[in-house]
C-alpha positions in Angstrom: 0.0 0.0 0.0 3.0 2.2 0.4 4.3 1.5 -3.3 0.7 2.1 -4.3 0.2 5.5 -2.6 3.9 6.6 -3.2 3.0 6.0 -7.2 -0.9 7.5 -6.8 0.8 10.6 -5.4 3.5 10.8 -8.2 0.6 10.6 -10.9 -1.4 13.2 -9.7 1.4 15.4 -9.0 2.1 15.0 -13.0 -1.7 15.9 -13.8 -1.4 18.8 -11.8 1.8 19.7 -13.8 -0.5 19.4 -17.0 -2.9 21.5 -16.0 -0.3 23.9 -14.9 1.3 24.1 -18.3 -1.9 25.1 -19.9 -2.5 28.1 -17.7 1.6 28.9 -18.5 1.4 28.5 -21.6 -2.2 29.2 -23.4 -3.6 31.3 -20.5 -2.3 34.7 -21.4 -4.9 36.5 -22.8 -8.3 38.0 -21.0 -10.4 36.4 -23.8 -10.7 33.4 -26.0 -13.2 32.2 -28.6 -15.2 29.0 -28.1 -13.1 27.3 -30.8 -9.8 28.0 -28.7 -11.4 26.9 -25.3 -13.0 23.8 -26.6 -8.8 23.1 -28.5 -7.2 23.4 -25.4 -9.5 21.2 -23.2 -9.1 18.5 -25.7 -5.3 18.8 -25.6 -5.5 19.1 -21.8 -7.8 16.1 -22.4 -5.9 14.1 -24.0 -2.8 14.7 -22.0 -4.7 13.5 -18.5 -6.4 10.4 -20.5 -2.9 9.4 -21.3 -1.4 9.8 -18.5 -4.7 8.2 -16.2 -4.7 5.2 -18.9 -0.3 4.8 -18.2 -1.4 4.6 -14.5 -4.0 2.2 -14.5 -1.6 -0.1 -16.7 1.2 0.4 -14.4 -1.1 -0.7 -11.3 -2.1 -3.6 -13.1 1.1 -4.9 -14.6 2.6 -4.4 -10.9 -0.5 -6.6 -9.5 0.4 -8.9 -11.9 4.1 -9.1 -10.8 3.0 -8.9 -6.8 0.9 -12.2 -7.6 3.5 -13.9 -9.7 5.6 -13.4 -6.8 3.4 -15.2 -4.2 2.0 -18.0 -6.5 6.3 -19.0 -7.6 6.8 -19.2 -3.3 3.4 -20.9 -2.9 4.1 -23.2 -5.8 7.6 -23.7 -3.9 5.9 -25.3 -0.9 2.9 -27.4 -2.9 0.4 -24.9 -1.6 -2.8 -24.8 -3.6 -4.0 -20.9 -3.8 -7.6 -20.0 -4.4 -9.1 -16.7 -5.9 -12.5 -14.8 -5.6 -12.7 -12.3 -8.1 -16.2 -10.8 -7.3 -14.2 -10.0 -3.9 -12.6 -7.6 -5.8 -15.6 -5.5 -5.8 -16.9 -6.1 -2.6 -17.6 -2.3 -1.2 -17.7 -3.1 2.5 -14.2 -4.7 1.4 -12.9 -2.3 0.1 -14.1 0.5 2.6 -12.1 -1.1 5.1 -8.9 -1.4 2.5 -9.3 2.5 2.8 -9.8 3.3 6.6 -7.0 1.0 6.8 -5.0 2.9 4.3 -6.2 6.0 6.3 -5.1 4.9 9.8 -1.7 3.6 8.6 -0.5 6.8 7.2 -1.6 8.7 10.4 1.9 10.3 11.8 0.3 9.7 15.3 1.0 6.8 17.2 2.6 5.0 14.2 5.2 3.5 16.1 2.0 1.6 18.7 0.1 1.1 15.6 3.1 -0.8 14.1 4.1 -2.7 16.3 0.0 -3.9 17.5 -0.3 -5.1 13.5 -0.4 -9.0 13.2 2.1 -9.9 10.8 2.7 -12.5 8.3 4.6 -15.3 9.4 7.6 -16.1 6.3 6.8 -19.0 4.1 10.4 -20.1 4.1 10.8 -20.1 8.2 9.5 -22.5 10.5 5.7 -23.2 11.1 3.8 -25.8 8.8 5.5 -25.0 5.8 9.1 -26.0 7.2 7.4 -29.3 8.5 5.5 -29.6 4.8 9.5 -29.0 3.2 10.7 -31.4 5.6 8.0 -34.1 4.8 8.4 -33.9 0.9 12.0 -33.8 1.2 11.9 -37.1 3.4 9.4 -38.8 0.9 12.1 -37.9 -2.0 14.5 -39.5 -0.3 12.6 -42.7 0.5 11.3 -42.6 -2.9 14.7 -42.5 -4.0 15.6 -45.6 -2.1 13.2 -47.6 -3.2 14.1 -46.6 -6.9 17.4 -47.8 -5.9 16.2 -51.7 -4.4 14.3 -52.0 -7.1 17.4 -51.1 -10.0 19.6 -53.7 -7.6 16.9 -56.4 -7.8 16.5 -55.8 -11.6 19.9 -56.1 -11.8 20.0 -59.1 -9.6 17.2 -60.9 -11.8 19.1 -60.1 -14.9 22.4 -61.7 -13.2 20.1 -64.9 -12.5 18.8 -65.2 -16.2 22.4 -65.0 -17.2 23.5 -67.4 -15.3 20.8 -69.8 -16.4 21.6 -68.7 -19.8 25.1 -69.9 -19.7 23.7 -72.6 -17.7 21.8 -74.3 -20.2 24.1 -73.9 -23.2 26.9 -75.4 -21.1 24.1 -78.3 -20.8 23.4 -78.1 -24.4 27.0 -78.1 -24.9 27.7 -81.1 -23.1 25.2 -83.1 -24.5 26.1 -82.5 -28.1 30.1 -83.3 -27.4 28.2 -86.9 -25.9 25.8 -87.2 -29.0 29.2 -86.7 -31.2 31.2 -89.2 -28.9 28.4 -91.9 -29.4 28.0 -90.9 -33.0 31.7 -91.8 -33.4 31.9 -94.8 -31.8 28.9 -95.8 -33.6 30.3 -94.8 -37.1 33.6 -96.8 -35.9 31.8 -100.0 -35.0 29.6 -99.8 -38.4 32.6 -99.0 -40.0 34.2 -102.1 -38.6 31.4 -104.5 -39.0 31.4 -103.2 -43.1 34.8 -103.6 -43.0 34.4 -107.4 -41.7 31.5 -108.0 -44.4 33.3 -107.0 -47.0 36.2 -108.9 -45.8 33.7 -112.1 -45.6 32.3 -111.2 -49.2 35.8 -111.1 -50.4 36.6 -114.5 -48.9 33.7 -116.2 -50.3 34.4 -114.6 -53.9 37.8 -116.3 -53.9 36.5 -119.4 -52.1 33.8 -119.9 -55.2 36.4 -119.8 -57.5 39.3 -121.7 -55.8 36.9 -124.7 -54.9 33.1 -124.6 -55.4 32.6 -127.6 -53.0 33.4 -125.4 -49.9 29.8 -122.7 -51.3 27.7 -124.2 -48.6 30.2 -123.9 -46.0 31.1 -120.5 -47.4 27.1 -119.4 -47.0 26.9 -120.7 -43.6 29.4 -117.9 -42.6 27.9 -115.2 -44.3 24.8 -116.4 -42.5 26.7 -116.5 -39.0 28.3 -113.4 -39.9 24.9 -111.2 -40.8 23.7 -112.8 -37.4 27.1 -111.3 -35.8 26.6 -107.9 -37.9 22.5 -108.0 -36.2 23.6 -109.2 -32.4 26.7 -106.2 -32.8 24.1 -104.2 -33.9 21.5 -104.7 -31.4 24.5 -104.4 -28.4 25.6 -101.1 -29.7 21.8 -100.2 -29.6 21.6 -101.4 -25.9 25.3 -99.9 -25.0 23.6 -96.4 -26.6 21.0 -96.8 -24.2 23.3 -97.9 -21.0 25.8 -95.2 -22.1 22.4 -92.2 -21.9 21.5 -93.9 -18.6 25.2 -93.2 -17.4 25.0 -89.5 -18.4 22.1 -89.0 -16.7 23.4 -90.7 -13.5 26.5 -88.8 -13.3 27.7 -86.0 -10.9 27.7 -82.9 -13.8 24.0 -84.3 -15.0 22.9 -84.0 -11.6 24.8 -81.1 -10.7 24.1 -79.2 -13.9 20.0 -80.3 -13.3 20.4 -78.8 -9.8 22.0 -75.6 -10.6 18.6 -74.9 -13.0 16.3 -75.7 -10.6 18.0 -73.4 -8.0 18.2 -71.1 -11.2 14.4 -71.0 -11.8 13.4 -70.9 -8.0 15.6 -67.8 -7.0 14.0 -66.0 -10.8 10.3 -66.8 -9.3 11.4 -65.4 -6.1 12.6 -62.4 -7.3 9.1 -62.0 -9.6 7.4 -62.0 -6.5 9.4 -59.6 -5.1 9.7 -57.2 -7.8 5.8 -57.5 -7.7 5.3 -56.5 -4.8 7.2 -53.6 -4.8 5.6 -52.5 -8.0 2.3 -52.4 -6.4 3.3 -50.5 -3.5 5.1 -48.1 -5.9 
């Protein structure tokens, strides 16, 4: 109210300076014509509607900067500000403003009058707004901590998937250098077994033509021997199956089937927890 009566006074001193001028300057003669009274009361016109209009401008742009003020500390401390604007207008209002305007800028017993005045308590010192600062500034911080559990437990769950990553192609791994071993061993047997068949076959060949009498003899072996080539056969079938049945049973099976089981129990643990926290989030 200070600012507002310091600048009220300033503007009407410059009125009064207008209407000075024109006596100075136009009022020197003991008669004028209508035409030159009506000229110089729309110049003086014009001059007070300009300067009135700057005022009112003024006033408003500085209300404007006053509330822009008060809504950035109030915005500061999540306070939600309400306006009434038909208590702008509100006479009974606004004869108080004035009797109040009245009584401050009494020179008598300012110094009582001052110091009887309730006064504003600072948004940025102590009361509820300090607690309010301290309460968001505590949930940040929780809010913060939570954030940073919840990036370790991501982090923890992508270690885990990892792990049973590697897991299971070190699995896949060993069971394809097994399938190549037993491949081998088969292709060597077969190989053998051809090997001995053709080896029979060539025997035969050269017994039909060194002595034609020893044929019978000579087709009972290649009998015996496709029987051999069937009951190799059928025992490299039954070792295949022995040999999977000795995988399985050994320590890195077992170990290797333990590890993924502890793999996929700690990954549904940590889905559960992850859960939860995302629903109290």
């Amino acid at each position: 109210m200070h600012f507002a009566r310091s600048k009220r006074v300033l503007r009407l001193k410059t009125i009064d300076t207008c209407f000075e001028e024109l006596k100075d300057s136009r009022l020197v003669e003991e008669t004028f014509t209508v035409d030159e009274v009506r000229e110089m009361l729309e110049g003086l016109q014009a001059v007070v509607g300009g300067e009135v209009e700057t005022e009112l401008i003024n006033t408003a742009h500085t209300n404007v900067l006053l509330l822009r003020q008060l809504f950035s500390q109030a915005d500061k401390f999540y306070l939600r500000l309400q306006t009434d604007i038909s208590e702008l207008e509100n006479r009974e209002l606004l004869e108080q403003v004035a009797e109040f305007e009245k009584t401050d800028f009494k020179t008598t017993n300012k110094v009582n009058q001052e110091s009887s005045k309730p006064k504003l308590a600072p948004l940025n010192e102590g009361g509820a707004s300090e607690l309010l600062n301290k309460e968001i500034t505590r949930l940040q911080e929780e809010n913060e901590k939570l954030r940073s559990r919840l990036r370790n437990l991501e982090s923890q769950a992508m270690n885990v998937l990892d792990e049973k990553t590697r897991a299971e192609r070190a699995l896949k791994d060993l069971q394809k250098v097994q399938g190549d071993q037993q491949g081998a061993a088969r292709e060597q047997d077969l190989s053998s077994l051809e090997s001995t068949v053709a080896a029979l076959k060539e025997d035969y060949q050269r017994s039909l033509n060194v002595n034609a009498a020893s044929q019978k003899d000579l087709q009972q072996n290649l009998v015996s021997a496709k029987h051999e080539l069937l009951r190799v056969q059928e025992q490299l079938a039954m070792a295949e199956k022995e040999l999977d049945k000795k995988f399985q049973q050994t320590a890195a099976y077992r170990n290797m089937k333990e590890m993924l089981t502890k793999k996929n129990e700690q990954i549904k643990e940590i889905r559960k927890r992850l859960q939860r926290y995302e629903s109290d989030e």
